[in-house]
C-alpha positions in Angstrom: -14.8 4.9 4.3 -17.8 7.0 2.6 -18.7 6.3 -0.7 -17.2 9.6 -1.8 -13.9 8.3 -0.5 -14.6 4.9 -2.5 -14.6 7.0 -5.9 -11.5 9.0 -5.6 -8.5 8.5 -7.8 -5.8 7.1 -6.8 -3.6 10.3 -7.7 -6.2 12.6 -6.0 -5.8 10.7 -3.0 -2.0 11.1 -3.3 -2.5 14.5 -3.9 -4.8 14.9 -0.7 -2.0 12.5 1.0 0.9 14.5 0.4 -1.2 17.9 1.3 -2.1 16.5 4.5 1.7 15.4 5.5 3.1 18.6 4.6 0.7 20.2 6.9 1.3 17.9 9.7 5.3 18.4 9.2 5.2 22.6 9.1 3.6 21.8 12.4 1.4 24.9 11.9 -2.0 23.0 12.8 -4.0 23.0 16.4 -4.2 19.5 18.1 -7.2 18.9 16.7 -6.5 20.1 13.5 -3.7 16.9 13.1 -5.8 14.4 14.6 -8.2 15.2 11.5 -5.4 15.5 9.2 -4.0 12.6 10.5 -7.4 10.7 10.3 -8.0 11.4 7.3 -4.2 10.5 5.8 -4.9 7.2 6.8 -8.4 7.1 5.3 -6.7 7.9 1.8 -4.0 5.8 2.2 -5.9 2.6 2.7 -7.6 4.1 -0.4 -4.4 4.2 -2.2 -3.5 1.0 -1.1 -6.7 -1.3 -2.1 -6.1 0.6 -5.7 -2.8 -0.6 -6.1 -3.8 -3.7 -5.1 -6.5 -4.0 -7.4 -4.0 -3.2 -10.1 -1.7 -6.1 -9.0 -4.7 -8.1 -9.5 -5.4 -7.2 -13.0 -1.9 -7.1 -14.0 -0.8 -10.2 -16.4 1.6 -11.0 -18.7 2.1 -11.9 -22.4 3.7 -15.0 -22.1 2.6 -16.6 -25.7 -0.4 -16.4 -28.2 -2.6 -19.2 -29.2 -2.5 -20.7 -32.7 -6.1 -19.3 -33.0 -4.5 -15.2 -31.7 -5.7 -15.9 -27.8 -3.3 -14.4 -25.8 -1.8 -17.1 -23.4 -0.9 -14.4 -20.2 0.7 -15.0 -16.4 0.2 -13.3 -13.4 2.0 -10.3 -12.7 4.7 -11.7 -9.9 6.3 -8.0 -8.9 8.5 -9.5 -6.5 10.5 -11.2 -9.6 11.7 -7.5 -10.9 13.0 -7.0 -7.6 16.9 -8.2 -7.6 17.5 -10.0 -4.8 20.1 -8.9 -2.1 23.2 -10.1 -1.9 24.8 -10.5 1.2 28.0 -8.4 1.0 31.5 -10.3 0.6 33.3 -10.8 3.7 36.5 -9.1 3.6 39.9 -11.0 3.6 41.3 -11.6 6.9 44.1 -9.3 7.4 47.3 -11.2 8.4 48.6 -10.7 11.8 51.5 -8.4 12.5 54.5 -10.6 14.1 54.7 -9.3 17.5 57.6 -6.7 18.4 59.5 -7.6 20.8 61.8 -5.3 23.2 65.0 -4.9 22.6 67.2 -6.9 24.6 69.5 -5.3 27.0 72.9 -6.2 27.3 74.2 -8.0 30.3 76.3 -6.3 32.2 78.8 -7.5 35.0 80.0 -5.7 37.9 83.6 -6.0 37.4 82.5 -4.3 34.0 81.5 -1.0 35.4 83.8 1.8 36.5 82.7 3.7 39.3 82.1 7.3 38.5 84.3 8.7 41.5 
């Protein structure tokens, strides 16, 4: 990364960022053209990136204040805002349907039947 690319903001690389995908997505650049543009989205990503890690860094918490008015701060933990997922309720068990059963035919015996003559 150049030192030009070192003192960019993080929303003029976000700006650049978001140029470049559009670009890539309309589909309207040569080959070359999106190897550049994709070249240099990655560039200003991992610029993006280290920025907002450096801001996790510096990121604390007021957690309490000295008797003498020094701040007593934490480290920012984001994952803690996060609300963790809960794995979805299983659904009751339907009961089973009693089988159906044919209907049973009645027995009939020869002597029964009248010949249709």
């Amino acid at each position: 990364m150049s030192t030009s690319e070192q003192e960019i903001t993080f929303e003029s690389a976000y700006d650049q960022l978001e140029r470049i995908v559009d670009d890539l997505e309309r589909g309207d650049l040569d080959l070359s053209g999106s190897l550049a543009g994709y070249e240099r989205g990655v560039a200003l990503l991992s610029r993006c990136q280290s920025l907002l890690d450096g801001v996790d860094r510096s990121v604390a918490l007021l957690t309490g204040v000295e008797p003498d008015g020094t701040p007593i701060t934490a480290a920012f933990d984001a994952s803690a805002t996060v609300e963790p997922v809960k794995p979805a309720a299983k659904a009751p068990r339907a009961k089973k349907a009693a089988p159906v059963l044919p209907t049973p035919m009645p027995i009939v015996f020869d002597d029964e039947i009248d010949p249709p003559f």
